[in-house]
PDB file of N, CA, C and O in Angstrom:
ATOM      1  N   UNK A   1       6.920 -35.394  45.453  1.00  0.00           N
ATOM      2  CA  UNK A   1       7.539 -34.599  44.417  1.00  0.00           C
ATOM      3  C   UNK A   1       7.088 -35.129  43.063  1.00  0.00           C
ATOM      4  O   UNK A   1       7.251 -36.302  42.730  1.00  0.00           O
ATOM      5  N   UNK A   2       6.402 -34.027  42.154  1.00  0.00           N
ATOM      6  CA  UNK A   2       6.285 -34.745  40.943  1.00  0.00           C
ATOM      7  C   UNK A   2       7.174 -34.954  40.104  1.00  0.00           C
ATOM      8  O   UNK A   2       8.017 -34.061  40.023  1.00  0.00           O
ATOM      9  N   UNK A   3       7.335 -36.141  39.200  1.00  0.00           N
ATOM     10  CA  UNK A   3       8.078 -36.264  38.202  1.00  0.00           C
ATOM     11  C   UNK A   3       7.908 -35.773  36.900  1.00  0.00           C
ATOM     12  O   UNK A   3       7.178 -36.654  36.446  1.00  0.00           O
ATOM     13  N   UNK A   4       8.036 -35.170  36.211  1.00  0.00           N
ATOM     14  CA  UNK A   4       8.021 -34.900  34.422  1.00  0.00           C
ATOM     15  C   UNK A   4       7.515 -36.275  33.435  1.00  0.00           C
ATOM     16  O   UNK A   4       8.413 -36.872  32.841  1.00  0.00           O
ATOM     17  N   UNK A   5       6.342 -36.671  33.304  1.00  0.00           N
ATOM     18  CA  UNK A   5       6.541 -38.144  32.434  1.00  0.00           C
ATOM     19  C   UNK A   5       6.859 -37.372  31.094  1.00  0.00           C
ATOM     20  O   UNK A   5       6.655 -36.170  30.922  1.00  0.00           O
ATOM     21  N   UNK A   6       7.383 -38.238  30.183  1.00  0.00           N
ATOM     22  CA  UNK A   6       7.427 -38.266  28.725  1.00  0.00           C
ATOM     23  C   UNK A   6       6.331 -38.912  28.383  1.00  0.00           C
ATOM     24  O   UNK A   6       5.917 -39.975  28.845  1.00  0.00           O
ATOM     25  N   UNK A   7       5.692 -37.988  27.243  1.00  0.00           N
ATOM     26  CA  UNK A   7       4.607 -38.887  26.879  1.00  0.00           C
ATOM     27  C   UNK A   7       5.178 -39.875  25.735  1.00  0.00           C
ATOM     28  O   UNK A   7       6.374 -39.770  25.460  1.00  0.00           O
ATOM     29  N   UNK A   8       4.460 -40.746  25.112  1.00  0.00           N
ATOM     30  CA  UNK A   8       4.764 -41.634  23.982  1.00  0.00           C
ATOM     31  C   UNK A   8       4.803 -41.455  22.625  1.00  0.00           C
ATOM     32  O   UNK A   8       4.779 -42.370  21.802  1.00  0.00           O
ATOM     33  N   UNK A   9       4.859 -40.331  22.395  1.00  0.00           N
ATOM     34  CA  UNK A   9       4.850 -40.282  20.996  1.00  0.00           C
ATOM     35  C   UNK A   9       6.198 -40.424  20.088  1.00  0.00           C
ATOM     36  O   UNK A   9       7.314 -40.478  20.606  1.00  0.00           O
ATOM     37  N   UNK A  10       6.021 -40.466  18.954  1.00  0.00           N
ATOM     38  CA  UNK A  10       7.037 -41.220  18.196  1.00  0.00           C
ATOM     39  C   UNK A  10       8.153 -39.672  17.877  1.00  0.00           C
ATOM     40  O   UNK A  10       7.706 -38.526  17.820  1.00  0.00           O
ATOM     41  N   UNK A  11       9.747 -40.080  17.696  1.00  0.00           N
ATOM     42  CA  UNK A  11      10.485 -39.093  17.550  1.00  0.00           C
ATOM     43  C   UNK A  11      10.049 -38.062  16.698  1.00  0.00           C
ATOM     44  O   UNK A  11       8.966 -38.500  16.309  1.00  0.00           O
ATOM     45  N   UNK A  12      10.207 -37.004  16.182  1.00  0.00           N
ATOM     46  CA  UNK A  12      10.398 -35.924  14.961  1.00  0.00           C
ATOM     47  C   UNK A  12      11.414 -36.405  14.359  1.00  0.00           C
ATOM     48  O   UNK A  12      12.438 -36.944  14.779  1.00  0.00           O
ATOM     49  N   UNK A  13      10.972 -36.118  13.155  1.00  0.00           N
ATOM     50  CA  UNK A  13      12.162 -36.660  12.437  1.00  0.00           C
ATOM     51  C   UNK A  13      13.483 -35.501  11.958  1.00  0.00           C
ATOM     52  O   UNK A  13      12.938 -34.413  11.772  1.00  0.00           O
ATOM     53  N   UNK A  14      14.692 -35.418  11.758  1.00  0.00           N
ATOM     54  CA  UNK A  14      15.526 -34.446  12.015  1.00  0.00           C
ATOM     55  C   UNK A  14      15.284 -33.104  11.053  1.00  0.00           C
ATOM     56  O   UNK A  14      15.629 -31.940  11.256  1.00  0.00           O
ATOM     57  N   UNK A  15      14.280 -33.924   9.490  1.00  0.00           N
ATOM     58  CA  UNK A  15      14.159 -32.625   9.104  1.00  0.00           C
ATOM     59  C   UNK A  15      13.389 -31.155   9.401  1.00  0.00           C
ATOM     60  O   UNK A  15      13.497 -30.010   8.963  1.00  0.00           O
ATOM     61  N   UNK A  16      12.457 -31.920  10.508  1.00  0.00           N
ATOM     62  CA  UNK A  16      11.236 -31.240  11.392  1.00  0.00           C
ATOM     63  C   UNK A  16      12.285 -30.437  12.237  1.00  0.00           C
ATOM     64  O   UNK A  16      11.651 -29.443  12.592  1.00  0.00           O
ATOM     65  N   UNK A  17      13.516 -30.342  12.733  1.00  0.00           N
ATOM     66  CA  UNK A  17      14.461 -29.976  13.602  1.00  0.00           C
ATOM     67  C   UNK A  17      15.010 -28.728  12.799  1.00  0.00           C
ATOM     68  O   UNK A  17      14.942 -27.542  13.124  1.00  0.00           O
ATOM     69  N   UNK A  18      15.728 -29.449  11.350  1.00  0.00           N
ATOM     70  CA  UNK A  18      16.006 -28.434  10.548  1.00  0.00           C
ATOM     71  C   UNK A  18      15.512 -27.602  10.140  1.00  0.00           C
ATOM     72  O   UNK A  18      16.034 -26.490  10.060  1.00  0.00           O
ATOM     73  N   UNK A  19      13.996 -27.962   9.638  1.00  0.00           N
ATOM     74  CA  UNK A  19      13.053 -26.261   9.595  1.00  0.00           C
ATOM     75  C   UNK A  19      12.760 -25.857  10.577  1.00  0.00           C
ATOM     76  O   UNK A  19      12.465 -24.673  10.421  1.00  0.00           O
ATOM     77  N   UNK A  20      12.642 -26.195  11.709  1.00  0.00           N
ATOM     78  CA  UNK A  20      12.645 -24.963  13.170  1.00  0.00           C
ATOM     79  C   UNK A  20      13.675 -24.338  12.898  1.00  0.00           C
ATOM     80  O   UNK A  20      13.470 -23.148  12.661  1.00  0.00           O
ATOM     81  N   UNK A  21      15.293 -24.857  12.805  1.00  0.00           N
ATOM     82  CA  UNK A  21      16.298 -23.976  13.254  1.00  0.00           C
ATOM     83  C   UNK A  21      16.432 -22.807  12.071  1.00  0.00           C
ATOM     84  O   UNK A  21      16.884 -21.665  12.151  1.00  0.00           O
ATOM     85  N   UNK A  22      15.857 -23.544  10.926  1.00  0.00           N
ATOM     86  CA  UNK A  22      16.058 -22.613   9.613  1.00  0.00           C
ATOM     87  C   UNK A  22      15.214 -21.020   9.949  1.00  0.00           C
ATOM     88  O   UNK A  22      15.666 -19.883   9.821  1.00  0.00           O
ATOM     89  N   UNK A  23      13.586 -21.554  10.503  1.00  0.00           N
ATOM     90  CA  UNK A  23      12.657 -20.290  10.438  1.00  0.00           C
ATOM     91  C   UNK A  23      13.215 -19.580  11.504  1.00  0.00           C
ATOM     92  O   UNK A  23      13.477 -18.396  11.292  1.00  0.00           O
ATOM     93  N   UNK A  24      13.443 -20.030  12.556  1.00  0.00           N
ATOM     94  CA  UNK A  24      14.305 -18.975  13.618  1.00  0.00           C
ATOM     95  C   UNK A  24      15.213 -18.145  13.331  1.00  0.00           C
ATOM     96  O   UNK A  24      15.072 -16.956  13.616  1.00  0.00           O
ATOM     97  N   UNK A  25      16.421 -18.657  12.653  1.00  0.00           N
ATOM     98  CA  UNK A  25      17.114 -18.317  12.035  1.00  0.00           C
ATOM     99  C   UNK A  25      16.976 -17.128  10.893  1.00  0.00           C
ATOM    100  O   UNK A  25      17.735 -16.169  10.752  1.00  0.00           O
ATOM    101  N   UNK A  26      15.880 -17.430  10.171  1.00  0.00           N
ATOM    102  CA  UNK A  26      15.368 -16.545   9.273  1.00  0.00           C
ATOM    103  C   UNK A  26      14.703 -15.035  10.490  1.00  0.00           C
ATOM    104  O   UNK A  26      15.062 -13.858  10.480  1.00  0.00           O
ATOM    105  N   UNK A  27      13.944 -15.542  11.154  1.00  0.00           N
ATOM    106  CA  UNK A  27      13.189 -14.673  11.771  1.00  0.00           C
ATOM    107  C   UNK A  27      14.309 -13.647  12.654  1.00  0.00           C
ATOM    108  O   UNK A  27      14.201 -12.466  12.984  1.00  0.00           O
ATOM    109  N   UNK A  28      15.246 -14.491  12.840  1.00  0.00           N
ATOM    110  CA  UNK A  28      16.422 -13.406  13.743  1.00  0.00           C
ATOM    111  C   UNK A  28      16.954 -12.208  12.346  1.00  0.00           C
ATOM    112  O   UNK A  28      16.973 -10.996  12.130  1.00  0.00           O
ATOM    113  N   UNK A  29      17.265 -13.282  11.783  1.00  0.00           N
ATOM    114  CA  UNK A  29      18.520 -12.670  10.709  1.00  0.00           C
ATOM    115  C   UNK A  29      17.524 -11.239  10.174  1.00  0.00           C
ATOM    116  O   UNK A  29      17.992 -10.106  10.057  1.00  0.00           O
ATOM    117  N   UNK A  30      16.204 -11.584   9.923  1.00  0.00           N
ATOM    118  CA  UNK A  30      15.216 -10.487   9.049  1.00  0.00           C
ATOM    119  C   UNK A  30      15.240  -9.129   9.970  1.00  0.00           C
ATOM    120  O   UNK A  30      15.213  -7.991   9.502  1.00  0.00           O
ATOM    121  N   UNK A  31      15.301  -9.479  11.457  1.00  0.00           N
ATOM    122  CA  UNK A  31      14.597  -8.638  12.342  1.00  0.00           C
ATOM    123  C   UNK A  31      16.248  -7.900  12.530  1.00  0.00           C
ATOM    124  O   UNK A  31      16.251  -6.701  12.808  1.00  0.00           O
ATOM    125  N   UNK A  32      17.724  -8.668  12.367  1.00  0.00           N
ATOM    126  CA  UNK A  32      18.508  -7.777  11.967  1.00  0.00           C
ATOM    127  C   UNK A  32      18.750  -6.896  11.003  1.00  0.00           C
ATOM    128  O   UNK A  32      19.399  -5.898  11.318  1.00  0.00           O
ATOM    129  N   UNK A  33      18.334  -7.035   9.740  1.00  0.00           N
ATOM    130  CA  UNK A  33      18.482  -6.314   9.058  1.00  0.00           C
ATOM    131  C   UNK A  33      17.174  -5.307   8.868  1.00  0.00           C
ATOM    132  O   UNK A  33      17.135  -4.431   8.004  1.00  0.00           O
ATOM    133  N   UNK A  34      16.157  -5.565   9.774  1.00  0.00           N
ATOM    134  CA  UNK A  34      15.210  -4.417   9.221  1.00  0.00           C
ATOM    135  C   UNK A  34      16.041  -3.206  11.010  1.00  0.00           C
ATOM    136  O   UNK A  34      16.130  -1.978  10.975  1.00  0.00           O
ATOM    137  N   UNK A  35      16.303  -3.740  11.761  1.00  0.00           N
ATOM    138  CA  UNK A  35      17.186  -2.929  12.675  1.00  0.00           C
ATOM    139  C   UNK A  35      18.469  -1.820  11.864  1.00  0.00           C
ATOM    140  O   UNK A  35      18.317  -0.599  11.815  1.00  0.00           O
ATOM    141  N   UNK A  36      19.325  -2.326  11.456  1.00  0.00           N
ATOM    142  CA  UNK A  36      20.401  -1.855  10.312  1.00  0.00           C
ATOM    143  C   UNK A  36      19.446  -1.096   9.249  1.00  0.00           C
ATOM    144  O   UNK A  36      19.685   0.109   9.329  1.00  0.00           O
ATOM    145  N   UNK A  37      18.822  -1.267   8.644  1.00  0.00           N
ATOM    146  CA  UNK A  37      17.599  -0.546   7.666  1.00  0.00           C
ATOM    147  C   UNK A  37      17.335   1.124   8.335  1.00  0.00           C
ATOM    148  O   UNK A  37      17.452   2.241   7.832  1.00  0.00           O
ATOM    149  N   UNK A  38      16.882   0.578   9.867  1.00  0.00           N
ATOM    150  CA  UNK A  38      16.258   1.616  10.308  1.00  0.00           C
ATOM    151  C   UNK A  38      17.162   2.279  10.902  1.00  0.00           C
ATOM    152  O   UNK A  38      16.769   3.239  11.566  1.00  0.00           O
ATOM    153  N   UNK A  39      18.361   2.047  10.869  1.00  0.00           N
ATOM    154  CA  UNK A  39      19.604   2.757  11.751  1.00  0.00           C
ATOM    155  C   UNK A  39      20.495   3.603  10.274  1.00  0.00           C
ATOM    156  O   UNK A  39      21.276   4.552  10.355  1.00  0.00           O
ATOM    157  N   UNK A  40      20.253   3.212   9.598  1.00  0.00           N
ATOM    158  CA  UNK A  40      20.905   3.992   8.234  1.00  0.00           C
ATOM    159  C   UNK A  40      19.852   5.186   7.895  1.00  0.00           C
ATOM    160  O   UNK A  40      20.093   6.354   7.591  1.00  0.00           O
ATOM    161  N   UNK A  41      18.210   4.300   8.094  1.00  0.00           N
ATOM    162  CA  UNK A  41      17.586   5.738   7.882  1.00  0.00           C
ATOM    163  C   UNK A  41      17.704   6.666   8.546  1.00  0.00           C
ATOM    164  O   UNK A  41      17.670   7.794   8.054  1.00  0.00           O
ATOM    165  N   UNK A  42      17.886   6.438   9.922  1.00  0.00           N
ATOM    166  CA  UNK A  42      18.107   7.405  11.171  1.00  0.00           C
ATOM    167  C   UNK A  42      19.035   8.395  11.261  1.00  0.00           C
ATOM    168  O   UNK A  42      18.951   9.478  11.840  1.00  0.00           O
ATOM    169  N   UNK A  43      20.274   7.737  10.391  1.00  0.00           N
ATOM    170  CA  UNK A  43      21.789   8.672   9.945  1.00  0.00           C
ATOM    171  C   UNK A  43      21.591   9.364   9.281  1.00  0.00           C
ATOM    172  O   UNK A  43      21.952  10.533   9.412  1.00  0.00           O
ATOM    173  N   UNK A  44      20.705   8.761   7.952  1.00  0.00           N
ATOM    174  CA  UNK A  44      20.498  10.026   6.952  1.00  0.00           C
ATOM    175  C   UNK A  44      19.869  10.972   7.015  1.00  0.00           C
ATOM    176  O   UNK A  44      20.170  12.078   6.566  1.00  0.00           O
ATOM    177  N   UNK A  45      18.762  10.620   7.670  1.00  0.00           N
ATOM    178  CA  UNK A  45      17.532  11.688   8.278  1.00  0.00           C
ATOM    179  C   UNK A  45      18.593  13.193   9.182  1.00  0.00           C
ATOM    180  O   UNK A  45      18.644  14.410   9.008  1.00  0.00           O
ATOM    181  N   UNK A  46      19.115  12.445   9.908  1.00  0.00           N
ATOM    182  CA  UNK A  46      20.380  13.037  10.836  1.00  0.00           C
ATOM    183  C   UNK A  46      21.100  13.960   9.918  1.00  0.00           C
ATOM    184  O   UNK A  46      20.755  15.124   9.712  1.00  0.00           O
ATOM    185  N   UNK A  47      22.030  13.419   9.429  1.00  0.00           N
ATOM    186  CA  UNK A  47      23.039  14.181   8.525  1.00  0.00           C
ATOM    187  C   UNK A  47      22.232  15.318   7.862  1.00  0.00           C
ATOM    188  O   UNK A  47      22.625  16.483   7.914  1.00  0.00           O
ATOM    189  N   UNK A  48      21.119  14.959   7.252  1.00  0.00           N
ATOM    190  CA  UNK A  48      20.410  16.050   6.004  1.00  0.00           C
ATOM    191  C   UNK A  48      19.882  17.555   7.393  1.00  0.00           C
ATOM    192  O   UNK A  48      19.728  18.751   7.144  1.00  0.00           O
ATOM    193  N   UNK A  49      19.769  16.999   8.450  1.00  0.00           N
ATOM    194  CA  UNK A  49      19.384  17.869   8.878  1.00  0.00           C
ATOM    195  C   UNK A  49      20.577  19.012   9.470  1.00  0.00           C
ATOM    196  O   UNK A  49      20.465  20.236   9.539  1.00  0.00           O
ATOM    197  N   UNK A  50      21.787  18.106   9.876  1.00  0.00           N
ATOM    198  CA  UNK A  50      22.775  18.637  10.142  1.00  0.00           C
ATOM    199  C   UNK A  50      23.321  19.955   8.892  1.00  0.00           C
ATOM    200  O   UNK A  50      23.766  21.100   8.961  1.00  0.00           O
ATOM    201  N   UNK A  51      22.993  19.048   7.883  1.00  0.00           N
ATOM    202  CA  UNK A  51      23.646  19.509   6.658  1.00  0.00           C
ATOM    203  C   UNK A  51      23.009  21.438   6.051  1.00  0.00           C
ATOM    204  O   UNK A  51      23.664  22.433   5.742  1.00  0.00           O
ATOM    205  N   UNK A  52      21.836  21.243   6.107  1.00  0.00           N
ATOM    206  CA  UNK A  52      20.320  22.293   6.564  1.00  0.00           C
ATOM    207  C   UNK A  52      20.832  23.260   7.433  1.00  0.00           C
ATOM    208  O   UNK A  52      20.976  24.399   6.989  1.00  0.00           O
ATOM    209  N   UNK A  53      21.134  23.014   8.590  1.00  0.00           N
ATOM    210  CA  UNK A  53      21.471  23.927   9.931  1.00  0.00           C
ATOM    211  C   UNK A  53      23.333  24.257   9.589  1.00  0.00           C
ATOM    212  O   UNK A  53      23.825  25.311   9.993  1.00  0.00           O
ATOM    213  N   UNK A  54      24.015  23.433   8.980  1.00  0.00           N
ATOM    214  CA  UNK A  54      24.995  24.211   8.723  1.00  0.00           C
ATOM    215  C   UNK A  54      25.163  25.221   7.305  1.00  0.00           C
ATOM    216  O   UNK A  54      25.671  26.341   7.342  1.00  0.00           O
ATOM    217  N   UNK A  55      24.773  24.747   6.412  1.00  0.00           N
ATOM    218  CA  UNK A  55      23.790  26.186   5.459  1.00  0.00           C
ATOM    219  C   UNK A  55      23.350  27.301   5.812  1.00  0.00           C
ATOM    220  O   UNK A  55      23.661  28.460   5.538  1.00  0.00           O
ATOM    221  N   UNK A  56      22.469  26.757   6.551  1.00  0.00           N
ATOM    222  CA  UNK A  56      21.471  28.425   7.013  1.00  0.00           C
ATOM    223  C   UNK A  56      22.699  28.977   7.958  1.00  0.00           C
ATOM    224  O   UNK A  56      23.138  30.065   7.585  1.00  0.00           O
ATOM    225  N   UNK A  57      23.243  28.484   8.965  1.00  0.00           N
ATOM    226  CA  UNK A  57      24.338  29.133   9.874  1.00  0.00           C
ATOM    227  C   UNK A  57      25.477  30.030   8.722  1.00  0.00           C
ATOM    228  O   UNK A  57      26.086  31.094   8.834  1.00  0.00           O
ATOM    229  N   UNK A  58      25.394  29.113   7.745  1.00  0.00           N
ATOM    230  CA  UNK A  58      27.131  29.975   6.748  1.00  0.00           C
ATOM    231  C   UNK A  58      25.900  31.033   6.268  1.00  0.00           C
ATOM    232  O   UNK A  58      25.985  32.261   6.279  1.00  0.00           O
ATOM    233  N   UNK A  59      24.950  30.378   5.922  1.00  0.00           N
ATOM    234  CA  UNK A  59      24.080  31.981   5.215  1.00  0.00           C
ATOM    235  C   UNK A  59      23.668  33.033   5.839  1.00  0.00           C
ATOM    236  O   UNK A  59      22.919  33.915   5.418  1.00  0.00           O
ATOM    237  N   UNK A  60      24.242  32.918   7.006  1.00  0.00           N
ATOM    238  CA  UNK A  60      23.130  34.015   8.028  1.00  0.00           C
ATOM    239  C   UNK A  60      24.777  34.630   8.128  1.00  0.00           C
ATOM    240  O   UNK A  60      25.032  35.805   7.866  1.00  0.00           O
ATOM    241  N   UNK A  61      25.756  33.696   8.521  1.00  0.00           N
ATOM    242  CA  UNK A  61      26.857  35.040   8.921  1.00  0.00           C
ATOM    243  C   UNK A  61      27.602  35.956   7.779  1.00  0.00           C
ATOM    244  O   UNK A  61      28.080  37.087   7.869  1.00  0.00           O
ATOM    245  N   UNK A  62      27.514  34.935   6.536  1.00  0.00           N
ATOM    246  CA  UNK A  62      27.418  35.605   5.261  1.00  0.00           C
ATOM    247  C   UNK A  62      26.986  37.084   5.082  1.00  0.00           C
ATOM    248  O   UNK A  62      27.566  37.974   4.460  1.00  0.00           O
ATOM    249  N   UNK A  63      25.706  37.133   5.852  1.00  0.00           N
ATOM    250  CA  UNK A  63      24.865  38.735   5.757  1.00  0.00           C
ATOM    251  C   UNK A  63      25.577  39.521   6.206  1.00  0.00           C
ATOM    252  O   UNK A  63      25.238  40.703   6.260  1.00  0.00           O
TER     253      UNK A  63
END
């Protein structure tokens, strides 16, 4: 059965720890808000069209 060695190299030091958790962090948080971005455009896009089709519907029975 093999074992896992550790190789020898010397620790990271904790601030090397802290900018991993920071850019991850960044990279999540960005990729939430361009999600939310694209979900507001999606509503509005939505609504305007809703908004369009209930117009033309009042204008047509209008006639």
């Amino acid at each position: 059965m093999e074992v896992h060695a550790h190789s020898h190299t010397s620790r990271q030091k904790w601030t090397h720890y802290l900018w991993e958790f920071l850019m991850l962090f960044l990279a999540v948080f960005c990729g939430f808000l361009a999600e939310n971005q694209r979900e507001h455009m999606v509503e509005d896009q939505r609504a305007k069209a809703l908004a369009k089709n209930l117009y033309k519907e009042l204008y047509e029975d209008s006639i």
